[in-house]
N, C-alpha and C positions, 0 to 999 in steps of 0.2 A: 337753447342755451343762451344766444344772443338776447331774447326777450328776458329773459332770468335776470341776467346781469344789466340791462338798462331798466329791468324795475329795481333792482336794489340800487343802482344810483342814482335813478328817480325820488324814489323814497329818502332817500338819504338825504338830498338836494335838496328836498321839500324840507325837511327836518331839519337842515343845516339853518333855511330862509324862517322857517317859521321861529327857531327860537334865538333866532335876530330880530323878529318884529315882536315878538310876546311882546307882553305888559308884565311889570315885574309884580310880585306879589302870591299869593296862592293861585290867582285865576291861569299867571304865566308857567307858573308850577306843572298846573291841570294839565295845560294846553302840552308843555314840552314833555308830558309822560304820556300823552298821549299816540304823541309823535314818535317815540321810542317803540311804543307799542306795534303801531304802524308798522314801523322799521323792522321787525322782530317776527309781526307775521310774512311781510315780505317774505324774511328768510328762511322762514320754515317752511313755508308753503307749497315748496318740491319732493319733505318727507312726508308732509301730511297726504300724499297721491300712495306716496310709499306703504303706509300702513292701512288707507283705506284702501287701496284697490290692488295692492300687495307687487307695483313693478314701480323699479326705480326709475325717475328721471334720466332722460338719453344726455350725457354729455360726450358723447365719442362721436361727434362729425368730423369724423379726419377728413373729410375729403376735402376740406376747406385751408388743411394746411399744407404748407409746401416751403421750401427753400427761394429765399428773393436772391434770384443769382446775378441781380444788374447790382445787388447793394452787396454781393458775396465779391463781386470783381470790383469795385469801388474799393472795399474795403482794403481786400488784396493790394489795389494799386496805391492804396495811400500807405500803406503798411510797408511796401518796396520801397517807394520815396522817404519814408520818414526813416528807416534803415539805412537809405543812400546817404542820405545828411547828415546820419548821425556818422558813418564809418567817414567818410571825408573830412569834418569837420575834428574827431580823433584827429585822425592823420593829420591835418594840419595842427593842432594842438601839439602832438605828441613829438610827431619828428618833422616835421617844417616841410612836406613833402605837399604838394597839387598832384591828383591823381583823375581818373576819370573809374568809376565801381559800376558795375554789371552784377544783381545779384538772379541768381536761379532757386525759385522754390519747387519743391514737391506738386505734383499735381492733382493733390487730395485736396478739401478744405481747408486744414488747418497751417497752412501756410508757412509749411518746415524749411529752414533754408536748408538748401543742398549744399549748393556752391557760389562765396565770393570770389571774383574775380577783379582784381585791382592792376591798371595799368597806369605808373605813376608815368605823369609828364614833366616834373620838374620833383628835382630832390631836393632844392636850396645849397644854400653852401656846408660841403663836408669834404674833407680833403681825397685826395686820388680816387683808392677803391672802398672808401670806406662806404659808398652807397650801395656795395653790393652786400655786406654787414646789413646794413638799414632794412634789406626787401626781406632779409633770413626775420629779422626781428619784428617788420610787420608780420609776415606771412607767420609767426605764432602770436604775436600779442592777439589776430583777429581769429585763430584757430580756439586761442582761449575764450579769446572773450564771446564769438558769436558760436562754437560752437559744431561747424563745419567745415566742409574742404576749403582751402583755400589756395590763390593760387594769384602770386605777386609778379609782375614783370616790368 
């Protein structure tokens, strides 16, 4: 499969350079339908095995796939951070509040949030208990918007 596909983009490569250098005219014509041609049996060249000698090209080397799990935890980790940033930065948008966010995902791949968890350290200025209002109002604006438990103190 590897040799398959760096002849067709061999081929192609070559096609691409040659009718960049043609000569214009019928001769450049020849030359760039030539190239075509090329290209053409390239790609047929795996059913032609198919009809003459009646078995299909092997494209199933699974053994060669697999999951990159350093670029599955990278991605994970930049995915937590860019969610941390975004719910802190709400929060201070929204209700003037500095907080410190701990989030917990799922331990599958797809990187489900469970549970936020928000420990505000300054509420700004709001009169007496009105900050205790404030944690009821975040803990559903981030239930709506992110979609999981959440849990404000």
């Amino acid at each position: 499969m590897k040799a398959y596909v760096l002849a067709i983009a061999g081929a192609v490569l070559l096609s691409a350079v040659v009718s960049i250098v043609a000569p214009e005219g019928k001769m450049g014509k020849f030359v760039k339908g030539g190239m075509k041609l090329v290209v053409l049996i390239v790609l047929v060249a795996p059913f032609v095995t198919f009809f003459v000698k009646g078995e299909l090209p092997s494209f199933s080397d699974r053994s060669s796939i697999a999951a990159d799990e350093s670029y599955l935890e990278t991605c994970g980790k930049l995915l937590k951070e860019s969610d941390e940033r975004a719910i802190l930065s709400y929060l201070k948008e929204n209700y003037g509040v500095t907080a410190d966010v701990l989030l917990e995902y799922s331990d599958d791949r797809f990187a489900v949030r469970k549970k936020i968890c928000v420990k505000i350290k300054d509420f700004g200025i709001y009169p007496e208990d009105e900050h205790i209002d404030i944690m009821k109002k975040i803990t559903a604006a981030l239930r709506e918007r992110y979609g999981c438990d959440t849990e404000v103190s």
